[in-house]
C-alpha positions, 0 to 999 in steps of 0.5 A: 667137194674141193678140188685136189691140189695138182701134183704138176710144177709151176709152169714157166714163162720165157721172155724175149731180149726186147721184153726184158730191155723194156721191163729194165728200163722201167726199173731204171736199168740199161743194157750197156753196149758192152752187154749188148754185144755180149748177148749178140755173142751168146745168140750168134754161138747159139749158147743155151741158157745155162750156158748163157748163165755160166758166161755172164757169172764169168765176167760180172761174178763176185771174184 
């Protein structure tokens, strides 16, 4: 007998600052030195993700 599809949600998968620059620069993206204090910022305030989300929309959003 097959078995029942799980009810449960995808799980999630976190990557670290270092992960993503080298995903990035395969992709040809580099983190200006701008961004990278910004995102020492966000570690130093200790700003959790959606609040890390809400600054980086502040500045690069459509305005």
């Amino acid at each position: 007998m097959p078995k029942k599809a799980s009810a449960q949600k995808p799980s999630t998968f976190t990557i670290g600052r270092e992960r993503f620059e080298q995903i990035c620069a395969v992709e040809g993206i580099k983190l200006t030195p701008a961004m990278k204090k910004r995102f020492a910022e966000f570690d130093r305030k200790g700003l959790s993700p959606e609040e890390r989300r809400r600054e980086i929309i502040k500045v690069y959003g459509k305005k």
